[in-house]
Every structure is written in C-alpha cells, then in structure tokens.
N, C-alpha and C positions, 0 to 999 in steps of 0.2 A: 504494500500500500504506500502511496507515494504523496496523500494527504496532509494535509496536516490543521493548522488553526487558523493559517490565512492561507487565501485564494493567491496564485501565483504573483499574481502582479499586485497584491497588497500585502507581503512580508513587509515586514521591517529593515530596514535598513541599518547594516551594523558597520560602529567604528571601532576600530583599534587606538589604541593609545598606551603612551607611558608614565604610569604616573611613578613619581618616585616621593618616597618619605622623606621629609626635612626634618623631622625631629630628632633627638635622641636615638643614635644605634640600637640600647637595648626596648626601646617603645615602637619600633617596627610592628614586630611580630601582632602584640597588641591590636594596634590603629588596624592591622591588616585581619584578623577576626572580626574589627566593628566593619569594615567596610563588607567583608565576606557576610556579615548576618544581614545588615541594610540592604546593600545589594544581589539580590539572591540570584537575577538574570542575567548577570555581569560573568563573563569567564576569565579566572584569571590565570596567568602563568610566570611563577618567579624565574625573574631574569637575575637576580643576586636580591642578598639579605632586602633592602629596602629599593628596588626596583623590579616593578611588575609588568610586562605586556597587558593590556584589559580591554577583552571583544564585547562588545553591549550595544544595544538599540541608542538611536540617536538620540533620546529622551534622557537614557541612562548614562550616557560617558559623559551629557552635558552638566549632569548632576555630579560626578564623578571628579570632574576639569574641578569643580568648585570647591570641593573638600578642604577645611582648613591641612594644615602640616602636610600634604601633597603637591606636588607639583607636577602639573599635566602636560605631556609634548603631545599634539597629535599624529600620528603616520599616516601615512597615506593610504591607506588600507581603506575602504569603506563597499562592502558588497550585500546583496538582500540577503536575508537572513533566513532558514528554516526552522520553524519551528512544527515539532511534530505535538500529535497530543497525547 
C-alpha cells in the first residue's frame, strides 16, 4: 500500500537543518531530550555531542530555527514528505 495521510500532491514539505547547542557542553544532552519530547515529528540525527542534522515539516524546523541556546543553519535540502498512517 503506497497510501498514506496526505494525497500526493498535498504532503508536506520537509526541511533539513542544523541546529547546534550554545550552551554549556554538559546541558546538550538535556536541551536535546526537551527538544526530542516537544518535537515528536522532527527527525533527528547526531552529527557530534551538540550538533544535530533535523528533517521536519516546514511549520516545525521554523519552530525549531527559534529555540532559545540553538542555533539554526538551514541546508539546502527541502523535499515533500511521506507520511504513512
């Protein structure tokens, strides 16, 4: 089945970004649990101790950009998204 929660041409559109932690080396870990529980649609993948890759709907990385002690680059990544149900 190749369905999923939206119709072909109305996925979502997902970006990539890098956000990296400015605070405190040992309050990464931390800051990065609250972001994982808040953002549950976000996927993330550790690029080192406090620098993360993060694929999310364009609603969510822009949420994401704003995080206090983060700092956001965007890549140039950006493709529609599938989501199954």
């Amino acid at each position: 089945m190749t369905g999923g929660l939206y119709p072909p041409d109305a996925s979502p559109l997902m970006t990539t970004l890098t956000l990296t932690f400015q605070g405190q080396p040992a309050d990464a870990r931390r800051a990065l649990g609250g972001l994982l529980q808040r953002f549950r649609t976000a996927y993330f993948v550790e690029r080192s101790s406090h620098e993360y890759a993060v694929t999310a709907d364009e609603a969510t990385a822009a949420e994401l950009a704003r995080q206090p002690l983060w700092a956001a680059q965007a890549d140039s990544t950006t493709t529609r998204g599938q989501r199954s149900a």
